[in-house]
C-alpha positions as CSV (number, residue, x, y, z in Angstrom):
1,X,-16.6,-22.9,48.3
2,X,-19.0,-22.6,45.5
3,X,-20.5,-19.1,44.7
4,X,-23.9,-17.8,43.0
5,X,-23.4,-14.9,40.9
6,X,-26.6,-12.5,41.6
7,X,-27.2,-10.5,38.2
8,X,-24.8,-10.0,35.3
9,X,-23.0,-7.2,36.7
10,X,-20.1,-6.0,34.9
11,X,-17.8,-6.2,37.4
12,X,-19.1,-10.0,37.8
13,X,-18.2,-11.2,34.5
14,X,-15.2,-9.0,34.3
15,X,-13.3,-9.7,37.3
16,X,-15.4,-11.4,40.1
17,X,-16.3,-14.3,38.0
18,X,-13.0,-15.1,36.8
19,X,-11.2,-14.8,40.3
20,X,-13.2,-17.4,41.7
21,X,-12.1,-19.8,38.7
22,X,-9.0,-18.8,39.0
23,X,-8.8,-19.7,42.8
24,X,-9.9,-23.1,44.2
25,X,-13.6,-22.5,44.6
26,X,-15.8,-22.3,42.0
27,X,-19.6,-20.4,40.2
28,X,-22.5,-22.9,41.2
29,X,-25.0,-20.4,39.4
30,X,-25.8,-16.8,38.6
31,X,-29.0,-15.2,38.5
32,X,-30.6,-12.6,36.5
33,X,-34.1,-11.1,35.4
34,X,-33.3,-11.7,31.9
35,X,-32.9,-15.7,31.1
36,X,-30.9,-14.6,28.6
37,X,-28.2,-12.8,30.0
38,X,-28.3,-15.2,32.5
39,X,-27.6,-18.3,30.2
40,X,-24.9,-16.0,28.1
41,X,-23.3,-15.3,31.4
42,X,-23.3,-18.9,32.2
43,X,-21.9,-20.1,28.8
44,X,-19.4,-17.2,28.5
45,X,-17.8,-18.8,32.2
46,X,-18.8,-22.2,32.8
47,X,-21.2,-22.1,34.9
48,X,-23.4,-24.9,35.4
49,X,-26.8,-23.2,36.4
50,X,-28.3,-20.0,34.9
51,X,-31.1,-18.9,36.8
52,X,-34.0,-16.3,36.1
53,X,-34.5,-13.8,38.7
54,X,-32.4,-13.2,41.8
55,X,-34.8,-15.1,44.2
56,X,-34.4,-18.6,42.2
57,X,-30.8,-18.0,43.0
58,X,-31.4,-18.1,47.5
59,X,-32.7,-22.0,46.3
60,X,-29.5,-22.8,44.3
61,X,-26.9,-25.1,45.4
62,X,-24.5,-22.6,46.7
63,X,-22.5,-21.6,49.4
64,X,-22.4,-18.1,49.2
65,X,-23.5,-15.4,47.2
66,X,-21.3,-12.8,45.7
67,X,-23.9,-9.2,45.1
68,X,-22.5,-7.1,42.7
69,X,-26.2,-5.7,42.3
70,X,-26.7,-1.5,42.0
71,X,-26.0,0.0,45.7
72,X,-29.7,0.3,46.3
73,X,-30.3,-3.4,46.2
74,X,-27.4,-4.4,48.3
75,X,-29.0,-4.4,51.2
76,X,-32.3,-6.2,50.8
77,X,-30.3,-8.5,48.8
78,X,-27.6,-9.1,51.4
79,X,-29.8,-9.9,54.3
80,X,-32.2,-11.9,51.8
81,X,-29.2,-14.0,51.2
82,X,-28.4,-14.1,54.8
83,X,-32.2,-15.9,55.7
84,X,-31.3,-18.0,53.4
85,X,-28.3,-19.5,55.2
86,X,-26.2,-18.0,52.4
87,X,-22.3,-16.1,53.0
88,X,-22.2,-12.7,51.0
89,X,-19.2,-11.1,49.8
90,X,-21.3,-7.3,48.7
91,X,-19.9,-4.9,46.4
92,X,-19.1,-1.4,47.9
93,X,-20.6,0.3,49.4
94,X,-22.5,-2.1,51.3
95,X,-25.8,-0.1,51.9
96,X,-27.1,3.4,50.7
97,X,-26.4,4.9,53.9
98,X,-24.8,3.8,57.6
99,X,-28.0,3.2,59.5
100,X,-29.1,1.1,56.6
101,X,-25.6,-1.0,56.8
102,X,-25.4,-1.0,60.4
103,X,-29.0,-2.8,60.0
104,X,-27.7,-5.2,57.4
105,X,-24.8,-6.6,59.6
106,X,-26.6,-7.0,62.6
107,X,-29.5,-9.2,60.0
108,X,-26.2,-11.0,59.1
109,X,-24.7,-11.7,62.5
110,X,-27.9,-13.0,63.6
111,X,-28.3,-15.4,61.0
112,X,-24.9,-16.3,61.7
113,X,-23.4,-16.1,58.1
114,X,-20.0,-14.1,57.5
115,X,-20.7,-10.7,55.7
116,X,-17.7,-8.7,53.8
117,X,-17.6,-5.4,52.0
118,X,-15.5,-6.3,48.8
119,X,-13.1,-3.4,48.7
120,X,-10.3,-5.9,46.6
121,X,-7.1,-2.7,47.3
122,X,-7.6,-3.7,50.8
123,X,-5.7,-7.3,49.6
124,X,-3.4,-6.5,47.5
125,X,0.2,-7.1,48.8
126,X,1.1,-3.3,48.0
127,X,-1.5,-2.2,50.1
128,X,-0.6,-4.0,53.1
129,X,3.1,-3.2,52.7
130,X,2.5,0.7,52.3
131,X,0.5,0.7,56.3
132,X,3.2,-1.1,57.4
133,X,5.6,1.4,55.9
134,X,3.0,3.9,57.3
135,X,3.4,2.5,60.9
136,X,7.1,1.9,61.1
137,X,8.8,4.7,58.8
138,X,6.7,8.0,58.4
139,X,6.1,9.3,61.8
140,X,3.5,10.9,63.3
141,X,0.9,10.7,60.0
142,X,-0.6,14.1,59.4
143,X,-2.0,14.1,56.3
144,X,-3.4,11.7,53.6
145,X,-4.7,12.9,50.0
146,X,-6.8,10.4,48.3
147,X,-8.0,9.9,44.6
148,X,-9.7,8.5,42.5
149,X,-11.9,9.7,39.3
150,X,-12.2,8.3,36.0
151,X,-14.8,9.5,32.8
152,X,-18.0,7.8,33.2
153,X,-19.7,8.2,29.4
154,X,-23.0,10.3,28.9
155,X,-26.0,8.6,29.1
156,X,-28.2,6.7,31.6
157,X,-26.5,4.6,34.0
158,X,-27.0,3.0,37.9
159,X,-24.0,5.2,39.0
160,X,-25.8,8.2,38.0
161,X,-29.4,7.1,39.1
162,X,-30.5,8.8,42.3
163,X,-33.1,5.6,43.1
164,X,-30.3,3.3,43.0
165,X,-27.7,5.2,45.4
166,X,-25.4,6.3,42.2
167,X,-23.2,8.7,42.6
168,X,-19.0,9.7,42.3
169,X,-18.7,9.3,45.8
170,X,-20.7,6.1,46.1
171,X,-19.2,4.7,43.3
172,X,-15.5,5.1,43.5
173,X,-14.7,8.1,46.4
174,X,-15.6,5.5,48.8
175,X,-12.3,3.6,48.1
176,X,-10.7,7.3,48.9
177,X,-12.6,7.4,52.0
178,X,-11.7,4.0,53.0
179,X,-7.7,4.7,51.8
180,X,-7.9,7.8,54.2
181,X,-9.1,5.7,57.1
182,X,-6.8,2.9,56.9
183,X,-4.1,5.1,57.2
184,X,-5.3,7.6,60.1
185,X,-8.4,6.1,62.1
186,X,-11.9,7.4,62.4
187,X,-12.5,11.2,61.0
188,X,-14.2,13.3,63.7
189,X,-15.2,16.2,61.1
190,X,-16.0,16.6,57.6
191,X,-16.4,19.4,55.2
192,X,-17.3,19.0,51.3
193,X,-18.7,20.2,47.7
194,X,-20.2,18.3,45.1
195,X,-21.0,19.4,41.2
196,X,-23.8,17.9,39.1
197,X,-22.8,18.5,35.8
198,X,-25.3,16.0,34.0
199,X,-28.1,17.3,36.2
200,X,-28.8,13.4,37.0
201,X,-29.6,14.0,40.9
202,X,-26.0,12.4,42.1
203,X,-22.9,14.3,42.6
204,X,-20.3,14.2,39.7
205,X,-17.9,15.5,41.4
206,X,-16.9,15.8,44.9
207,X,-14.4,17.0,46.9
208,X,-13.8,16.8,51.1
209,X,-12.0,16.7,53.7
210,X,-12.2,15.3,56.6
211,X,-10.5,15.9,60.0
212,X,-9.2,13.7,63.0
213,X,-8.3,13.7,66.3
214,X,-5.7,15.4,66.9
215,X,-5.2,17.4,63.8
216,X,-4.5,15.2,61.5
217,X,-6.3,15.6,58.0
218,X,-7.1,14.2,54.9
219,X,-8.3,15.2,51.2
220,X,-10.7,13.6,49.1
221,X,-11.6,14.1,45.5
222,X,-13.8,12.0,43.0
223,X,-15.8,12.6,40.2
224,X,-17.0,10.7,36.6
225,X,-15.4,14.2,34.8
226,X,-11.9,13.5,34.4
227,X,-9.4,11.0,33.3
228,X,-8.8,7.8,35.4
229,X,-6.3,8.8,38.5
230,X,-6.1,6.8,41.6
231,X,-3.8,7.4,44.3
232,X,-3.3,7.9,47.6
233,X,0.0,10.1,49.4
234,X,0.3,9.9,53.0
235,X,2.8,12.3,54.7
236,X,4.0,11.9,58.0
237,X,6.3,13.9,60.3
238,X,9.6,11.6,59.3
239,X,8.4,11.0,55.7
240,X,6.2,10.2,53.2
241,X,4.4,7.6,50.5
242,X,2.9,7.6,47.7
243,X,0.2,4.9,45.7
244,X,-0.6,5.7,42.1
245,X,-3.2,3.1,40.4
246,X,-4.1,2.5,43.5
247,X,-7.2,1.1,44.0
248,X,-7.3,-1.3,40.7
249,X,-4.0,-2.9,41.2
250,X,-4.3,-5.9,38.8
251,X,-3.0,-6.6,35.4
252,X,0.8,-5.9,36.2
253,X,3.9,-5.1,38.8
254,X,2.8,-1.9,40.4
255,X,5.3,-0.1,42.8
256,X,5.3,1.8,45.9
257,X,7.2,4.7,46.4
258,X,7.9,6.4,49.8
259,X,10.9,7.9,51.5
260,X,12.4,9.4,54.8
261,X,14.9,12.6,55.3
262,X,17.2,12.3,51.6
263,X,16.2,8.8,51.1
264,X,13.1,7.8,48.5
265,X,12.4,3.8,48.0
266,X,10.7,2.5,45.2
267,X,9.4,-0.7,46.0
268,X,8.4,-3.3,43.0
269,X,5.1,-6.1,43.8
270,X,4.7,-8.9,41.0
271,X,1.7,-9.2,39.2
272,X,-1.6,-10.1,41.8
273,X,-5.1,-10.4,41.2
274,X,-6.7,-8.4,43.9
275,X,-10.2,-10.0,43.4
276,X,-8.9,-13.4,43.6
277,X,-7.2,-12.1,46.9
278,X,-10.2,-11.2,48.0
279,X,-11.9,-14.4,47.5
280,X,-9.8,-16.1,48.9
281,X,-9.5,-14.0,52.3
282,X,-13.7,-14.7,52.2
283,X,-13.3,-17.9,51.9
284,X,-10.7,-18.5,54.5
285,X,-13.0,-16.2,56.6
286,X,-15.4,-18.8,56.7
287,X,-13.7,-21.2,56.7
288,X,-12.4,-20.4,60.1
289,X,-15.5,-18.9,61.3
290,X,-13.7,-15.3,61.8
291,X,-14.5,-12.0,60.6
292,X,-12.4,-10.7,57.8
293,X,-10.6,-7.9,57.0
294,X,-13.2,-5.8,55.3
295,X,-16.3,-7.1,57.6
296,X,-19.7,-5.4,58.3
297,X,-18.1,-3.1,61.4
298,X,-15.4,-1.7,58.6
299,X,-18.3,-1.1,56.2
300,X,-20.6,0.6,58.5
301,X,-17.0,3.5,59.7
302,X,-16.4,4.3,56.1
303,X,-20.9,4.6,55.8
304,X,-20.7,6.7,58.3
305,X,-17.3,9.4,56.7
306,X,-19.3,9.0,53.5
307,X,-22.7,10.3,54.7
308,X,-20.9,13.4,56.8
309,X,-19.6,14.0,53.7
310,X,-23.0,14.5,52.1
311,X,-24.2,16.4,54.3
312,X,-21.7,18.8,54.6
313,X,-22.1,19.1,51.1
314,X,-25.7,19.4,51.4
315,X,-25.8,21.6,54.4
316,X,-22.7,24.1,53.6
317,X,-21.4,23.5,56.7
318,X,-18.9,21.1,59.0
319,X,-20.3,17.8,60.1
320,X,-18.9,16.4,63.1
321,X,-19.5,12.5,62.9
């Protein structure tokens, strides 16, 4: 598959761009509004076409389109991409709010183009070891607590810009959200409180929870205050588990740890590349002409916990979803 790269987006030329080499597919061309970042992009990774401005790149000889664009853009970018025969693989979250992503997979499905959220924990062996430890060894699950925060310098920035969708839980809660849902289904309730320390218009900080049917619950925290932690702890009515660097899983062996009655298991993965797990699972996706794991229905249920979650931070009050 080859891939156009649609701006200059850190997490394009920092991870996303070299996955794709590193796989079996390969950058046809990225696109920016400055021809200059563009062609630095381009030399910095080998890519044979630098283009300037993101609708020069719908023209391109590509297959897909990876959008790594600010959250406000996904959207109109995605389904732009979609008319023009293109595959997307967006960056989370995949529109500003659920009625705007519900709208942006049903563009997608009738162009008939395969659509996926890029949420890379979601393919990383550990991940899918720890619900299958979740299904078979804990129980009845009851509660999950999920993380993840990191310190965000001062200064201006899309994840702090209310016109662009910015935000903590935008930005990074939503892969505590999603961790939360994997593990216990769809939240029927939710209950938050955010901080603006920078007085930027987004939340900062944010904490939630969010309950489910049939009394299970789950915590959420974010913010750009603190030092990095990611994790995720799931406890269950036989036992329990627990993720740490959890959500960026590359660059290393990582470990799971969980354990039943007297027993704890630490579990050891070997170095994997999450993004280039991802791209592969798009491209396979396609390939076969299925859905994949993280598709548009996935990305529209964690929309829809996230947006409670404003509210009820908004409102003072428990939203039911």
């Amino acid at each position: 598959m080859k891939f156009g790269i649609l701006s200059t987006a850190n997490i394009a030329d920092e991870a996303v761009v070299p996955a794709i080499r590193a796989s079996d597919h390969e950058v046809g061309a990225v696109a920016s509004r400055n021809p200059a970042s563009a062609r630095a992009f381009a030399d910095r990774h080998g890519v044979p076409e630098a283009l300037e401005g993101y609708e020069a790149l719908l023209d391109a000889d590509v297959d897909a389109v990876y959008n790594p664009l600010p959250n406000a853009l996904h959207a109109e970018w995605t389904k732009r991409a979609a008319d023009a025969g293109l595959h997307v693989l967006c960056e989370k979250p995949l529109a500003s709010d659920a009625d705007e992503a519900a709208d942006v997979v049903e563009h997608c499905a009738d162009a008939g183009v395969t659509l996926m959220e890029a949420f890379m924990y979601r393919y990383h062996p550990r991940t899918e070891r720890a619900l299958d430890v979740a299904r078979s060894e804990l129980g009845d699950l009851r509660h999950v607590h999920a993380a993840f925060s990191f310190p965000l310098p001062e200064g201006p920035d899309v994840r702090v810009d209310p016109d662009l969708a910015g935000g903590a839980l935008m930005d990074v809660g939503c892969y505590a959200v999603s961790a939360a849902r994997q593990f216990l289904g769809e939240p029927s309730r939710a209950a938050a409180v955010t901080h603006d320390r920078r007085d930027c218009g987004v939340d900062t900080e944010l904490a939630g929870t969010l309950e489910f049917d049939g009394g299970a619950t789950a915590t959420v925290e974010t913010g750009f205050e603190t030092r990095e932690f990611q994790s995720y702890r799931v406890e269950g009515t036989s036992g329990w588990l627990e993720v740490r660097n959890a959500y960026n899983a590359g660059g290393g062996e990582t470990t799971l740890r969980w354990g039943t009655g007297g027993k704890t298991v630490e579990e050891t993965f070997e170095d994997a590349d999450p993004y280039r797990l991802e791209v592969e699972h798009f491209a396979a996706s396609v390939d076969a002409g299925r859905d994949p794991l993280t598709d548009g229905a996935e990305a529209v249920a964690n929309m829809r916990a996230i947006d409670a979650l404003y509210e009820a931070a908004a409102t003072g009050e428990t939203v039911p979803l």
